[in-house]
N, C-alpha and C positions, 0 to 999 in steps of 0.2 A: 200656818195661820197665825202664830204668836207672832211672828217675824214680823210678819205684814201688820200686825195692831201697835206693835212695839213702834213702827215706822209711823203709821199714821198717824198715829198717839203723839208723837214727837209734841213737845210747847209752838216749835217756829211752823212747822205745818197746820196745828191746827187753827195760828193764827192768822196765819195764810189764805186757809181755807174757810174762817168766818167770816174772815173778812170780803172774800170773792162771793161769798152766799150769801152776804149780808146787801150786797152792792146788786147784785143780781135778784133779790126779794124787791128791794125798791124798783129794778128795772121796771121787774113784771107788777107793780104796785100789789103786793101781797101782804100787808100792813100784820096779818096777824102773823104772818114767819117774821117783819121787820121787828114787831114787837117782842118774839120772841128770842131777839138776840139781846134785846137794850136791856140791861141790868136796872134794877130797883135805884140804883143809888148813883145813877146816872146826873154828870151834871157838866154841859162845855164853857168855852170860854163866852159865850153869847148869854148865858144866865139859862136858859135851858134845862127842864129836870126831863125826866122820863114822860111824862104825861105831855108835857107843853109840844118836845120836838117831834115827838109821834104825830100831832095834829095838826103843825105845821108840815111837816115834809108831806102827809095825805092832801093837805090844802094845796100846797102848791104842786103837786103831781095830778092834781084833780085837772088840771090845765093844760096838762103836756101829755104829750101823744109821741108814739114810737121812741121814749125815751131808751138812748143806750149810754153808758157809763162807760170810757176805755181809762185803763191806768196806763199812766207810764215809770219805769222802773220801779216798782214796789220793792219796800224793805222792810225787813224784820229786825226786832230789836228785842232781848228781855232781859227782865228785871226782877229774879225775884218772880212772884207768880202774877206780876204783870207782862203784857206783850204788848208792844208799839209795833204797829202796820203804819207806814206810809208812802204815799205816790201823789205824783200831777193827776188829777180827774180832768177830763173830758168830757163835757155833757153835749147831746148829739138828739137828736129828733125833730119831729114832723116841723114847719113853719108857724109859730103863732107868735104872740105879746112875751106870754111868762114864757116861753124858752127861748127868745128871744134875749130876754132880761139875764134868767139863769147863765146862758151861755156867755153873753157878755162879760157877768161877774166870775166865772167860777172859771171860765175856756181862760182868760187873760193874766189869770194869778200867775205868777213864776214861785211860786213856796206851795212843798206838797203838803195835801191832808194828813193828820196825823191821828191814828184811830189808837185807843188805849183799851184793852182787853183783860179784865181781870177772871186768873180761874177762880172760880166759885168755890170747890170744892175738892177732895180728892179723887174723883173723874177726871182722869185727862183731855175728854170731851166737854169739859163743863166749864165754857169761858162766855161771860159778857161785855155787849162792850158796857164801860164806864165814860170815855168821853170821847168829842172828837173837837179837832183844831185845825184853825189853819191860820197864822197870823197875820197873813194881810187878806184876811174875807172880813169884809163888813157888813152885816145886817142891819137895816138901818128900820126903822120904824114900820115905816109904808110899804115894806116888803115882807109881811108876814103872812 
């Protein structure tokens, strides 16, 4: 059983693994598990703190229907008791306006997302994210 906590424990699995349950809470729009990964001291390149992107991303998921999320090659990276996740996202569900728009913007990019994970504490379990990027996604006003 040590063996196997040693393993999972690992920094690059568990940022692996936040980051697949973190993308998979917003599938299922589960806002209070989404909220429970975003770290207090959250802030992206869009001006974004913790409180703003939580009520955007519910806002605009409030629209979409059968949302699924595919990554392609995701990569880990660390630093220190930071973790960099990132991959090409894929946004995929039912037909309407906003997934529509989403898919547009986000299916089109060629630069992956880049998710920033800081551990919290001396829990090998115990990582948030702190931010997320992507450099060519633009938010633009009328899209919040």
């Amino acid at each position: 059983m040590g063996l196997f906590l040693v393993w999972l424990w690992q920094p690059e699995r568990q940022v692996r693994r936040h980051s697949s349950n973190l993308l998979h809470a917003v599938q299922q729009k589960n806002w209070a598990s989404v909220a429970n990964f975003i770290g207090s001291d959250y802030r992206d390149q869009w001006g974004d703190d913790r409180m703003l992107v939580l009520e955007r991303v519910r806002e605009v998921f409030r629209y979409m229907r059968s949302v699924r999320i595919d990554t392609t090659e995701p990569s880990v990276r660390l630093d220190s008791r930071s973790g960099f996740w990132s991959a090409k996202l894929t946004v995929h569900g039912d037909s309407g306006e906003v997934m529509e728009l989403v898919k547009e913007r986000v299916n089109s990019l060629n630069t992956p997302f880049e998710l920033e994970w800081r551990r919290m504490s001396g829990k090998p379990w115990d990582w948030k994210l702190v931010r997320v990027a992507n450099q060519n996604l633009e938010i633009v006003l009328g899209f919040e």
